[in-house]
N, CA, C and O atoms as a GROMACS GRO file, in nm:
protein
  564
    1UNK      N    1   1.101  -0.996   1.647
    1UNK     CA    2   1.032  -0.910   1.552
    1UNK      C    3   0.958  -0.995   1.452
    1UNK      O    4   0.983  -1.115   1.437
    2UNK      N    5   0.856  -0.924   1.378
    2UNK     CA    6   0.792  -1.071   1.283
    2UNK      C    7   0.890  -1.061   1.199
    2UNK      O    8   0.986  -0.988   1.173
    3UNK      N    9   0.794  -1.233   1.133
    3UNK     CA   10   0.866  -1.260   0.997
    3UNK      C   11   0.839  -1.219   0.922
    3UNK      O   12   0.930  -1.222   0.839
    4UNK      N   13   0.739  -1.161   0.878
    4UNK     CA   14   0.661  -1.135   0.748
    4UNK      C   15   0.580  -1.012   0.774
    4UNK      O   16   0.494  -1.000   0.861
    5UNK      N   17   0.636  -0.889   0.654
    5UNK     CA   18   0.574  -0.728   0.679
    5UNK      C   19   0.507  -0.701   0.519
    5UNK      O   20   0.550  -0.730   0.408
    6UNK      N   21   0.392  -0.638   0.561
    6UNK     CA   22   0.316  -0.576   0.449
    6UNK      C   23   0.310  -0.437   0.443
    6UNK      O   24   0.258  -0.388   0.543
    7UNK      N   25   0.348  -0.358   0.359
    7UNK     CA   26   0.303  -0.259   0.356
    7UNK      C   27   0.288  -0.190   0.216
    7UNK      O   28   0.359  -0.188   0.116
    8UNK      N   29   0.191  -0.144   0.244
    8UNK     CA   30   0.134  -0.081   0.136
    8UNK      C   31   0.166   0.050   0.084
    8UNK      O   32   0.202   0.135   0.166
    9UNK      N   33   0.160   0.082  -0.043
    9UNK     CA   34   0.242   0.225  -0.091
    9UNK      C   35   0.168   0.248  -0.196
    9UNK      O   36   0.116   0.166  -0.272
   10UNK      N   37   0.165   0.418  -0.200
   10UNK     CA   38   0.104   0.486  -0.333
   10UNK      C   39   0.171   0.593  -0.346
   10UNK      O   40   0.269   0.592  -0.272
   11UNK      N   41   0.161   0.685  -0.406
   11UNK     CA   42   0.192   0.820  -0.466
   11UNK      C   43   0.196   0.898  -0.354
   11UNK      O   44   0.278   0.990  -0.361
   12UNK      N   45   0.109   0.888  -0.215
   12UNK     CA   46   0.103   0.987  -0.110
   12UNK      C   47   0.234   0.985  -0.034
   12UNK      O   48   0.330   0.910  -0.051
   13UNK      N   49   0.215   1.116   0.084
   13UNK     CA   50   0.330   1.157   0.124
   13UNK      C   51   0.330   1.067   0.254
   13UNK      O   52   0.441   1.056   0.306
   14UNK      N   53   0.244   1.013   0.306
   14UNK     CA   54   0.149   0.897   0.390
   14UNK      C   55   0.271   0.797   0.372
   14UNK      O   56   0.365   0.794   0.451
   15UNK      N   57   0.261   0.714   0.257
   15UNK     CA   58   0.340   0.625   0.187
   15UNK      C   59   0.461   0.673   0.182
   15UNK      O   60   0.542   0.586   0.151
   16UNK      N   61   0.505   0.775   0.200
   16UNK     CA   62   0.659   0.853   0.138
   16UNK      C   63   0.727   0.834   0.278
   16UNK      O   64   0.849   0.821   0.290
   17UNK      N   65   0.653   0.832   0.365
   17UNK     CA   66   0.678   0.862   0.540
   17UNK      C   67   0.704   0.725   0.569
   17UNK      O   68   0.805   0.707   0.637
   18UNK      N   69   0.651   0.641   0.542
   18UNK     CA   70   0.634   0.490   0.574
   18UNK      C   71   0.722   0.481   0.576
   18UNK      O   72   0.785   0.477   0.681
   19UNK      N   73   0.783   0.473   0.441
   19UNK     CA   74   0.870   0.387   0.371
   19UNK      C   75   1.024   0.488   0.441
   19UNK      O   76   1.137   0.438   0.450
   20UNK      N   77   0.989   0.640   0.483
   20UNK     CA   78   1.128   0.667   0.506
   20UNK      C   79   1.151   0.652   0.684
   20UNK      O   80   1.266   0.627   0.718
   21UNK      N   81   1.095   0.660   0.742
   21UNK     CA   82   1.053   0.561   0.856
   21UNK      C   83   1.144   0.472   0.821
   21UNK      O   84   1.265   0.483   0.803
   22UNK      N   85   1.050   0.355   0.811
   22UNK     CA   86   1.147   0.196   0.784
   22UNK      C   87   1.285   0.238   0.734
   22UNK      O   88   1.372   0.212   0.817
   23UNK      N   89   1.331   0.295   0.621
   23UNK     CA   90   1.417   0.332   0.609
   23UNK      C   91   1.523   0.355   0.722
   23UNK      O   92   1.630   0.295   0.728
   24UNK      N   93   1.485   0.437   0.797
   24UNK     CA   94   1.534   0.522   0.904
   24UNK      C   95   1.592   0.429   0.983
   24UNK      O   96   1.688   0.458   1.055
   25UNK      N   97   1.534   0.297   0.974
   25UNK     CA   98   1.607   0.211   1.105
   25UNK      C   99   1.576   0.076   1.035
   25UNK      O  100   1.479   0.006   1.062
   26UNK      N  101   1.686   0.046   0.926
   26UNK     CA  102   1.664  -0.056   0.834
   26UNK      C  103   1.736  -0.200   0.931
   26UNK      O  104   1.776  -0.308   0.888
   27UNK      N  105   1.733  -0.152   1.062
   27UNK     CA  106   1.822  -0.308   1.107
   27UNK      C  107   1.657  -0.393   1.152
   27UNK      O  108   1.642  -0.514   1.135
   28UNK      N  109   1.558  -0.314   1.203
   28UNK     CA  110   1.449  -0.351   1.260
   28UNK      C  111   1.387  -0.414   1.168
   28UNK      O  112   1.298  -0.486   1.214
   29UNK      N  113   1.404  -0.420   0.981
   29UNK     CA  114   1.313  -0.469   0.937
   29UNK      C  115   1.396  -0.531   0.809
   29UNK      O  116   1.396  -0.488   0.694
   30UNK      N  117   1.448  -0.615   0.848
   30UNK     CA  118   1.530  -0.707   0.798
   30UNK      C  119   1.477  -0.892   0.758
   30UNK      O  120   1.532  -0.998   0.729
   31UNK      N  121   1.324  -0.835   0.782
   31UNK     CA  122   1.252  -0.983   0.742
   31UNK      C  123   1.181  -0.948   0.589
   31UNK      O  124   1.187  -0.836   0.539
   32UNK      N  125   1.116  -1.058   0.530
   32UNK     CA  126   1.056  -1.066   0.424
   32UNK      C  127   0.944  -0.965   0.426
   32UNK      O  128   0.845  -0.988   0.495
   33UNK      N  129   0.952  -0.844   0.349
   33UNK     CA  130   0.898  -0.730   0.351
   33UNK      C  131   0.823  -0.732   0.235
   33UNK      O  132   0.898  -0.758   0.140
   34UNK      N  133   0.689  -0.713   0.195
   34UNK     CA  134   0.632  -0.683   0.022
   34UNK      C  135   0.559  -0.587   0.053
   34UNK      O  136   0.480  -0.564   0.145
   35UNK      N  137   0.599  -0.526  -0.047
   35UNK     CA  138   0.524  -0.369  -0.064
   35UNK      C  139   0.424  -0.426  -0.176
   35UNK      O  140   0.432  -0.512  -0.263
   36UNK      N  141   0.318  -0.330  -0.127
   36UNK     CA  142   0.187  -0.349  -0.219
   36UNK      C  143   0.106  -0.241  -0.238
   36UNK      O  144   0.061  -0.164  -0.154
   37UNK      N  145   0.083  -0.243  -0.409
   37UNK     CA  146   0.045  -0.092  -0.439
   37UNK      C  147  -0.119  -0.150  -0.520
   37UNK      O  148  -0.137  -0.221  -0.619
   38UNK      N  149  -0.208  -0.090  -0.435
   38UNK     CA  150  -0.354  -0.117  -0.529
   38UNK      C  151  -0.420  -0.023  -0.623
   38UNK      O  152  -0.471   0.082  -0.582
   39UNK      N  153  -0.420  -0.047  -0.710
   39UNK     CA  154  -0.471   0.021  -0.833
   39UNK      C  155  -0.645   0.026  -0.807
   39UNK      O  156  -0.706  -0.077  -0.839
   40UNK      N  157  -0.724   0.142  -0.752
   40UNK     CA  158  -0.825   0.170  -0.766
   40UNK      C  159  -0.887   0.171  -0.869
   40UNK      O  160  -0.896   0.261  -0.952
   41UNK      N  161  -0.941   0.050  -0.867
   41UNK     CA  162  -1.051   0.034  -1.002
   41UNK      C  163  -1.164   0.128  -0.973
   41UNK      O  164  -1.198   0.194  -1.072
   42UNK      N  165  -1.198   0.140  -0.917
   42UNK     CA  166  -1.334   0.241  -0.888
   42UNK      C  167  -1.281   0.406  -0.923
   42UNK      O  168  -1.367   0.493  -0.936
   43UNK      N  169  -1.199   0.426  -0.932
   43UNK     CA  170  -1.170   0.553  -0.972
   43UNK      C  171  -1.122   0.576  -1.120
   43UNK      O  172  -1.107   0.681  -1.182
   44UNK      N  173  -1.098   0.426  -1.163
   44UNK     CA  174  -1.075   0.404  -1.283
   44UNK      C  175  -1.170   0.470  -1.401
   44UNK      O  176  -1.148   0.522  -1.511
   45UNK      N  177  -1.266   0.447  -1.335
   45UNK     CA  178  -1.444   0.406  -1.462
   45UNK      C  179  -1.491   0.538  -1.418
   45UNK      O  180  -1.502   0.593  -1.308
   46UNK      N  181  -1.516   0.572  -1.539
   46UNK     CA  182  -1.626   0.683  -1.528
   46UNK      C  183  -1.701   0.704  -1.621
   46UNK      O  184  -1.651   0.690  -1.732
   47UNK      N  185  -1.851   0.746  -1.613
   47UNK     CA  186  -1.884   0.748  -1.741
   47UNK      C  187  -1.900   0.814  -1.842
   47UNK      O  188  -1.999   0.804  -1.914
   48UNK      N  189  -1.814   0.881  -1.860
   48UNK     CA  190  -1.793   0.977  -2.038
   48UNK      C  191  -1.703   0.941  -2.042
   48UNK      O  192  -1.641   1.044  -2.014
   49UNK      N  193  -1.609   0.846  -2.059
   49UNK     CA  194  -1.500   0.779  -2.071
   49UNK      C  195  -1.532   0.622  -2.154
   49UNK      O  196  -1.552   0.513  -2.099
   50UNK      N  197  -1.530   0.645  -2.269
   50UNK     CA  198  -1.529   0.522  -2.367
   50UNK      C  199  -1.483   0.400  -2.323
   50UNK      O  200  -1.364   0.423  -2.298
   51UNK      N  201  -1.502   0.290  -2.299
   51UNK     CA  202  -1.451   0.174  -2.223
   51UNK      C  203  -1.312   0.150  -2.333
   51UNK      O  204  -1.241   0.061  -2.287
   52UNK      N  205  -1.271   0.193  -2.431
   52UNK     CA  206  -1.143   0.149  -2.495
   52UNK      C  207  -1.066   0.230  -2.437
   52UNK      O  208  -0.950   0.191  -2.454
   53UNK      N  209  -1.072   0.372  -2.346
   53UNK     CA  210  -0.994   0.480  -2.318
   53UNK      C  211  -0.948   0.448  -2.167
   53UNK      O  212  -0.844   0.488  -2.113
   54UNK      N  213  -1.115   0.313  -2.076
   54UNK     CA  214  -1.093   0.318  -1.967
   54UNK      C  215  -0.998   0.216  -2.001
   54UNK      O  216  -0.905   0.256  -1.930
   55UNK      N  217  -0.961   0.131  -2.048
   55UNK     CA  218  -0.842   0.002  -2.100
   55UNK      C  219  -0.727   0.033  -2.061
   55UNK      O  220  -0.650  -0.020  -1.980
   56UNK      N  221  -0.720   0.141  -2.137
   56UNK     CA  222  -0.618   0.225  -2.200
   56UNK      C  223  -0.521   0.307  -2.062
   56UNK      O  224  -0.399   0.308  -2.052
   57UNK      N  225  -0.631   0.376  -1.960
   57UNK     CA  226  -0.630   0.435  -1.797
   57UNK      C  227  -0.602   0.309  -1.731
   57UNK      O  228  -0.533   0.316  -1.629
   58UNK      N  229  -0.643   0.198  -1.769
   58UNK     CA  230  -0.587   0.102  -1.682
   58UNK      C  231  -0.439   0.024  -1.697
   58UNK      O  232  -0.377  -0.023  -1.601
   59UNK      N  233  -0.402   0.019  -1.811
   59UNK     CA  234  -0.289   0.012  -1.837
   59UNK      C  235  -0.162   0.098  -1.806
   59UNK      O  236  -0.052   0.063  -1.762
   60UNK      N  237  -0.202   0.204  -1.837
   60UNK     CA  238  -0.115   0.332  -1.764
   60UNK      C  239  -0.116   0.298  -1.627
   60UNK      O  240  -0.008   0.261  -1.583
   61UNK      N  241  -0.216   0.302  -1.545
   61UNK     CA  242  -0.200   0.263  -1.441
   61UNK      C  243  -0.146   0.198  -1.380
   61UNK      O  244  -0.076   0.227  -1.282
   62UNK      N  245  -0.174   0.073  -1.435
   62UNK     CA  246  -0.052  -0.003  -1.369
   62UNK      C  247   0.079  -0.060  -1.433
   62UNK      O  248   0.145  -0.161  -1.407
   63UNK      N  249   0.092   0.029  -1.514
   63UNK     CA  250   0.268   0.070  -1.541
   63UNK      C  251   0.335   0.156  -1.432
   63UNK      O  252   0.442   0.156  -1.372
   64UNK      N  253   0.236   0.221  -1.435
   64UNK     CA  254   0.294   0.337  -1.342
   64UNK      C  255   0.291   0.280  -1.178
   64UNK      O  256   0.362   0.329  -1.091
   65UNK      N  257   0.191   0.164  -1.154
   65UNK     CA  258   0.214   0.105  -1.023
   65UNK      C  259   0.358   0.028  -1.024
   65UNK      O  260   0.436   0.044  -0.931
   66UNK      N  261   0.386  -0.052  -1.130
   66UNK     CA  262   0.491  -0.117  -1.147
   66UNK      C  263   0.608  -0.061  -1.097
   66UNK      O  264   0.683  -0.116  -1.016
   67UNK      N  265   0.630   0.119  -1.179
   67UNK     CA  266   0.764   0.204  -1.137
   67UNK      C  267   0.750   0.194  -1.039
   67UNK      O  268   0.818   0.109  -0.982
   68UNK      N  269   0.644   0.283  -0.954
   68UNK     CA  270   0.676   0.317  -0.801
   68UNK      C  271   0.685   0.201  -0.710
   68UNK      O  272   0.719   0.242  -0.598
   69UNK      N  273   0.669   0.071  -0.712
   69UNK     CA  274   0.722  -0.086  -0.657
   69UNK      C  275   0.859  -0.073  -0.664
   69UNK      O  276   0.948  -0.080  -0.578
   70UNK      N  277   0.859  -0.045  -0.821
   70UNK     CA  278   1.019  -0.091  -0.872
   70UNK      C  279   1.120   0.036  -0.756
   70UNK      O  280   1.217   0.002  -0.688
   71UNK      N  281   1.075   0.149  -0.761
   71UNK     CA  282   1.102   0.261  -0.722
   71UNK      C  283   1.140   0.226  -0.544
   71UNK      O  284   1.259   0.233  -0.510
   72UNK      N  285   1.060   0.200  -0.467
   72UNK     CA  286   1.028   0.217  -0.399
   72UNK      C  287   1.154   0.081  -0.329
   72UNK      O  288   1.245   0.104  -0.249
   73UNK      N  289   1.120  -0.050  -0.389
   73UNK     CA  290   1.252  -0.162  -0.390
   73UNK      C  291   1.375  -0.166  -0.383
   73UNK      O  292   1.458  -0.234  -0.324
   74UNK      N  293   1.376  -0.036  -0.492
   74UNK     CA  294   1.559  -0.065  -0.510
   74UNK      C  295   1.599   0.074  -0.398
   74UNK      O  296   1.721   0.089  -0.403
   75UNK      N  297   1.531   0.180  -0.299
   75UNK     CA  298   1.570   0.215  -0.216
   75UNK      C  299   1.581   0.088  -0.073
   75UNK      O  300   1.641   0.082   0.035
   76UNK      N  301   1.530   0.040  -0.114
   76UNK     CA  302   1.495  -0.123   0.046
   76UNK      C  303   1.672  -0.154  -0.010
   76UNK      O  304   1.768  -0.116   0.057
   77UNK      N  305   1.684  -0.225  -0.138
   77UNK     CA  306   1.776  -0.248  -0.158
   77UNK      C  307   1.895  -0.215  -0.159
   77UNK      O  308   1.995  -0.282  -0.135
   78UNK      N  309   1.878  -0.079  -0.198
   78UNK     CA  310   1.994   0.014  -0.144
   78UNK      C  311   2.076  -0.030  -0.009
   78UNK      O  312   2.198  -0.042  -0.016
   79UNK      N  313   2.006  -0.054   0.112
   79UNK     CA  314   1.972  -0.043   0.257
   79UNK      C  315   2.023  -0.203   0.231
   79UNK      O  316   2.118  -0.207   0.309
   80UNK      N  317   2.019  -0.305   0.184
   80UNK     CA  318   2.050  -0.446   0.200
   80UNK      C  319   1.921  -0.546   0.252
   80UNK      O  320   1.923  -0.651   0.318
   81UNK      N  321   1.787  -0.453   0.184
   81UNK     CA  322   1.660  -0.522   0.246
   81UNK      C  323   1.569  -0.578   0.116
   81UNK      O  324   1.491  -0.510   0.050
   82UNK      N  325   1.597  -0.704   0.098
   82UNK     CA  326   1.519  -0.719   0.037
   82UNK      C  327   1.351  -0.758   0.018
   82UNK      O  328   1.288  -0.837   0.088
   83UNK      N  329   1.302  -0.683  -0.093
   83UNK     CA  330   1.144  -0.685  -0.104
   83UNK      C  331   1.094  -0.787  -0.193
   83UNK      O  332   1.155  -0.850  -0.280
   84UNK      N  333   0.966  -0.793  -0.155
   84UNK     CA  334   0.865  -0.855  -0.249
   84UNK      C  335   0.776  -0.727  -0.321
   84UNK      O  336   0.758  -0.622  -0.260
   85UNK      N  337   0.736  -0.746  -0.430
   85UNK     CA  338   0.654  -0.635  -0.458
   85UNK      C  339   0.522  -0.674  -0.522
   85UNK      O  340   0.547  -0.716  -0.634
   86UNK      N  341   0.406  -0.676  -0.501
   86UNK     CA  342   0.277  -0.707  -0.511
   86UNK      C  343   0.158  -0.550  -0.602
   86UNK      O  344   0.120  -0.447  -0.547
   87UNK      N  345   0.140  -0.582  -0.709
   87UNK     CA  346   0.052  -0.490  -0.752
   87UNK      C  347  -0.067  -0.544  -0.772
   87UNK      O  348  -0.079  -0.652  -0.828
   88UNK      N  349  -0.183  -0.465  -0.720
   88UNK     CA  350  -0.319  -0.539  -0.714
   88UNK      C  351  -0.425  -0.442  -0.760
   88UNK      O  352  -0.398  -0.323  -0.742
   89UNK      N  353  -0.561  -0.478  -0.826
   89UNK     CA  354  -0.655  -0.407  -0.898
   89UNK      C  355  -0.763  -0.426  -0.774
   89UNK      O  356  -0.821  -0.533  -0.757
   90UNK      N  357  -0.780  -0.336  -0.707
   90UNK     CA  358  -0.973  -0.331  -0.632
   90UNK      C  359  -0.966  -0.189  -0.568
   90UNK      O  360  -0.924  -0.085  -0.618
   91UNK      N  361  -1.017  -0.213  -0.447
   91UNK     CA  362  -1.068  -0.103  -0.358
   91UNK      C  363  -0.969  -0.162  -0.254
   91UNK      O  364  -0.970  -0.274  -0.204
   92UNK      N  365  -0.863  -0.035  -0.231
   92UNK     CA  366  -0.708  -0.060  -0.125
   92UNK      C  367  -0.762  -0.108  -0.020
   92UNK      O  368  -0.724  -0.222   0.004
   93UNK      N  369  -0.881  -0.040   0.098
   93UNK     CA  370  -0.893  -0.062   0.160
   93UNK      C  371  -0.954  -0.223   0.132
   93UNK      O  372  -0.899  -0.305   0.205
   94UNK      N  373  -0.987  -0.241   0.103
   94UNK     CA  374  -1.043  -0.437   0.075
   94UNK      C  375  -0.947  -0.542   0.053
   94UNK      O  376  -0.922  -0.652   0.101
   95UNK      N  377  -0.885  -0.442  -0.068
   95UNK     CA  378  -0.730  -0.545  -0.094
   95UNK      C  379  -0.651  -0.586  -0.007
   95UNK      O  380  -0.629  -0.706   0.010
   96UNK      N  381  -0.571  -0.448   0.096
   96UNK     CA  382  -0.492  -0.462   0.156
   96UNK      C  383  -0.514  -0.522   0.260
   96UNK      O  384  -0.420  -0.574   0.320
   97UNK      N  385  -0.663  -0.530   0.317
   97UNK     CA  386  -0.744  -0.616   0.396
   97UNK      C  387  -0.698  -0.761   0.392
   97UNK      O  388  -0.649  -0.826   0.484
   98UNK      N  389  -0.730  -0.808   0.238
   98UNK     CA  390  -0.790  -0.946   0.228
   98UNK      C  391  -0.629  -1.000   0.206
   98UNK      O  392  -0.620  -1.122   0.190
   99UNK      N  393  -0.498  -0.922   0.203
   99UNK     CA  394  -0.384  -0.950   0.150
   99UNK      C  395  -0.324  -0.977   0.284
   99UNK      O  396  -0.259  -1.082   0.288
  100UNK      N  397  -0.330  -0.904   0.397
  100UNK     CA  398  -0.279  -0.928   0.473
  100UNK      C  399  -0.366  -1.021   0.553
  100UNK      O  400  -0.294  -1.092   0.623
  101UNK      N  401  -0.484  -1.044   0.567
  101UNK     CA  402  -0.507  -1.176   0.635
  101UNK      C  403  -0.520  -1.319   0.534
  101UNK      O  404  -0.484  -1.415   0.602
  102UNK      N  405  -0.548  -1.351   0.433
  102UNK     CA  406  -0.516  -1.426   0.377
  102UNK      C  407  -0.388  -1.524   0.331
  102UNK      O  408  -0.384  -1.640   0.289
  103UNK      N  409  -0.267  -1.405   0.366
  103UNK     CA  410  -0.132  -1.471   0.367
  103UNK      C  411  -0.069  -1.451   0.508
  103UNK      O  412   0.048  -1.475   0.536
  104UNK      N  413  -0.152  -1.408   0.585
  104UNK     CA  414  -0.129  -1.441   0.714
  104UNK      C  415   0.047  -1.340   0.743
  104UNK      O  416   0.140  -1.396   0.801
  105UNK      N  417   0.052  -1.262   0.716
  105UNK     CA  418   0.097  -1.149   0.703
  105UNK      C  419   0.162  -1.089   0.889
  105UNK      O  420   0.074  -1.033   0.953
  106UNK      N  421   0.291  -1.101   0.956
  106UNK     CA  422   0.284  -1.110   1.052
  106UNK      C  423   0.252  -0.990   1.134
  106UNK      O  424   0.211  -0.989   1.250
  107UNK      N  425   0.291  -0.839   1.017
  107UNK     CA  426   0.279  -0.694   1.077
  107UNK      C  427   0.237  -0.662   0.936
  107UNK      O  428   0.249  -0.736   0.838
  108UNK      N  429   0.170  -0.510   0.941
  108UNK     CA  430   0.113  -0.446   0.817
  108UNK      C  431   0.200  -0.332   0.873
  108UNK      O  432   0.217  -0.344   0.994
  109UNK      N  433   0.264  -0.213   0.812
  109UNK     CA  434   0.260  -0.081   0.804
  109UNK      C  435   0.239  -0.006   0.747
  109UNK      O  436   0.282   0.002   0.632
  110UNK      N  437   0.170   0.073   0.798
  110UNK     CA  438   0.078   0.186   0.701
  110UNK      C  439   0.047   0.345   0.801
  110UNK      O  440   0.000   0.360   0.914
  111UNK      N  441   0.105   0.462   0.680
  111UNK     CA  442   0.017   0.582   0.768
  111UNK      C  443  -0.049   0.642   0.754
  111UNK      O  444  -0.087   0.663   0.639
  112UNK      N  445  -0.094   0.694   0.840
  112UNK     CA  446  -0.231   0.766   0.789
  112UNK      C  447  -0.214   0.878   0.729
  112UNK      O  448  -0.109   0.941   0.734
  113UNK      N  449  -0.307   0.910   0.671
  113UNK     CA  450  -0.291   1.043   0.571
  113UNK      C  451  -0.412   1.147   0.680
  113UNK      O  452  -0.522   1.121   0.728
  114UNK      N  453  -0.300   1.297   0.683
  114UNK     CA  454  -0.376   1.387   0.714
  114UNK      C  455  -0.475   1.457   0.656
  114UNK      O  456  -0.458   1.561   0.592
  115UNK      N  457  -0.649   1.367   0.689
  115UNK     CA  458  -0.737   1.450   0.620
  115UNK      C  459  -0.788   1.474   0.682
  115UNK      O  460  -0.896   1.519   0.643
  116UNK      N  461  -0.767   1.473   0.821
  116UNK     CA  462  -0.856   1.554   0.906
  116UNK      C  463  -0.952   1.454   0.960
  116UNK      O  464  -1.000   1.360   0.898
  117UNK      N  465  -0.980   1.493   1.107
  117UNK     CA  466  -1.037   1.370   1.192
  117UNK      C  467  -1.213   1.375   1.163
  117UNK      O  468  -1.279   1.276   1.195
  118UNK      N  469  -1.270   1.476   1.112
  118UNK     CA  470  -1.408   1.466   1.099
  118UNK      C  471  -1.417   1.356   0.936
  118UNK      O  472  -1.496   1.262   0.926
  119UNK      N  473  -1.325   1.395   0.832
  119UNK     CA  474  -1.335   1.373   0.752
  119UNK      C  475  -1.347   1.202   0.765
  119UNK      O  476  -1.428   1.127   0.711
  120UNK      N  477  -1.257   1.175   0.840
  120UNK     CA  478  -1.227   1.031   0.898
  120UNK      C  479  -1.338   0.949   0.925
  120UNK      O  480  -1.383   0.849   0.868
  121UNK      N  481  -1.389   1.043   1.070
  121UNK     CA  482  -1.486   0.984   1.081
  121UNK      C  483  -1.661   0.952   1.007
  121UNK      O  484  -1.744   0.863   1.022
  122UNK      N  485  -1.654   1.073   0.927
  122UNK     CA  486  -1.790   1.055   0.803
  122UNK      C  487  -1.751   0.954   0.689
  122UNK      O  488  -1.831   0.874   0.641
  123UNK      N  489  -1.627   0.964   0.653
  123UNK     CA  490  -1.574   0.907   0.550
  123UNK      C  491  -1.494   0.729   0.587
  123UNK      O  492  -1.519   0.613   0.552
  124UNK      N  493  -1.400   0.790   0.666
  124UNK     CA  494  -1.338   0.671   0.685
  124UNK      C  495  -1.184   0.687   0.631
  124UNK      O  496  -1.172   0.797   0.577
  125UNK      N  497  -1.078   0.622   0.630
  125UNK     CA  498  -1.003   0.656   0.607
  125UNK      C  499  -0.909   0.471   0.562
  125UNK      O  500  -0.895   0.380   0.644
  126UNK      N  501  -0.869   0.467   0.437
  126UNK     CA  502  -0.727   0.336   0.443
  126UNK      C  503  -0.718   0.270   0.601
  126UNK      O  504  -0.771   0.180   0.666
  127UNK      N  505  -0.622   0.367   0.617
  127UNK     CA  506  -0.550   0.299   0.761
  127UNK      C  507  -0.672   0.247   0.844
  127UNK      O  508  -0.676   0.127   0.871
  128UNK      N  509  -0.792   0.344   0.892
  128UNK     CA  510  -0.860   0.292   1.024
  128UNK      C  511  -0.933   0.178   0.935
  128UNK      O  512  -0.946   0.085   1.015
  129UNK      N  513  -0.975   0.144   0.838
  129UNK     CA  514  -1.025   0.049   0.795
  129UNK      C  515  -0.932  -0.097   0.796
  129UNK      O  516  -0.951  -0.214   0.827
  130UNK      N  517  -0.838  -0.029   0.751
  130UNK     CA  518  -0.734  -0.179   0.784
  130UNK      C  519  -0.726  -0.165   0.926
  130UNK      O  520  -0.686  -0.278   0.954
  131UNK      N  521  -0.735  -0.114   1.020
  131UNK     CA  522  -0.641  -0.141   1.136
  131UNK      C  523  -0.811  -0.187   1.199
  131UNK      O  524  -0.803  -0.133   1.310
  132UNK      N  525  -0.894  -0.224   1.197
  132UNK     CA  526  -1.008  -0.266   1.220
  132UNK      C  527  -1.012  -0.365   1.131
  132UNK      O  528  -1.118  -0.425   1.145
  133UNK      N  529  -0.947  -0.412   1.045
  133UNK     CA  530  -0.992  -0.528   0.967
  133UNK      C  531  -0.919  -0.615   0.941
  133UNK      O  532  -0.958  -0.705   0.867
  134UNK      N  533  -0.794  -0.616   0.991
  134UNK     CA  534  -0.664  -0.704   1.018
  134UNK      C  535  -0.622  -0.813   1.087
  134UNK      O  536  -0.602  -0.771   1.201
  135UNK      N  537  -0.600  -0.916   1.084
  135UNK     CA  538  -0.600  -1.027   1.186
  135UNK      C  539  -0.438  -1.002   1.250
  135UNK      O  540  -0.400  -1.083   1.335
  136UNK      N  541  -0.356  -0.906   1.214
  136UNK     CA  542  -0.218  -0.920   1.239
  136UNK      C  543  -0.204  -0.790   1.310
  136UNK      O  544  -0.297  -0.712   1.289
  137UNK      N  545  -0.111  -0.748   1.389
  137UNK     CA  546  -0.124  -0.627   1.414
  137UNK      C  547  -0.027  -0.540   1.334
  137UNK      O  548   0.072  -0.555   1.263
  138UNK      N  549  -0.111  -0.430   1.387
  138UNK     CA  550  -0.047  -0.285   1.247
  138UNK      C  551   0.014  -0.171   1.299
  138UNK      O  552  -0.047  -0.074   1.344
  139UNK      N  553   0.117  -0.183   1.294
  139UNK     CA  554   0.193  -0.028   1.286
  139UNK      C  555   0.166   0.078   1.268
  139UNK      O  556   0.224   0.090   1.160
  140UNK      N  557   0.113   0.193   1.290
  140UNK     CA  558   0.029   0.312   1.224
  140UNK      C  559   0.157   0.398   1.235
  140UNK      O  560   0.232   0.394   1.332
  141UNK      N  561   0.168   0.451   1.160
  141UNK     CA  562   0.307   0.566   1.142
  141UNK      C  563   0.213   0.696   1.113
  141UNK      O  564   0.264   0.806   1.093
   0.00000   0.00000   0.00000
């Protein structure tokens, strides 16, 4: 099995599944695991929003990325798995990109969120962007 798992987590039920998945069969993933939560700067900024208020949205933000790491850890731990936890500021799909091939990352898991396959394909979606942009292979749950 690899050594080294990435997966990424947010607020969705996408992420909620992942993680209870892995859960589900905590003997399989018993290697160096970091969860990584990206803080969308682009959804951050807007403009009728005073740049001291967008500061302010960004800070909250990633407090609140911090809990759900922290959150999300001490269930791994629960289980006897320990995590790494990684919080990052860009565009997820880029981040989680450049995170898992850059540290050479041996599996990614990630699922897709049901928005519907047209939407997918006009839009695009997290997952198919990573799973097209990954040097490691990816788990799709």
């Amino acid at each position: 099995m690899a050594e080294s798992i990435l997966i990424p987590v947010d607020y969705s039920e996408a992420a909620e599944k992942t993680v209870a998945t892995i859960l589900g069969n905590p003997s399989r993933f018993q290697q160096n695991v970091t969860l990584l939560h990206v803080i969308d700067v682009d959804k951050l900024a807007y403009r009728m929003i005073p740049e001291f208020q967008v500061e302010m949205v960004r800070e909250r933000a990633l407090a609140s990325g911090r809990t759900l790491l922290d959150d999300f850890a001490r269930r791994f731990a629960d289980l006897g798995i320990a995590t790494n936890t990684r919080l990052e500021q860009g565009t997820p799909r880029v981040v989680i990109g450049r995170v898992a091939n850059d540290e050479n990352f041996d599996l990614l898991i990630i699922a897709r969120r049901n928005t519907g396959e047209i939407r997918d394909v006009l839009f695009g979606s997290v997952a198919n962007y990573v799973l097209h942009h990954v040097r490691c292979p990816v788990l799709l749950i």
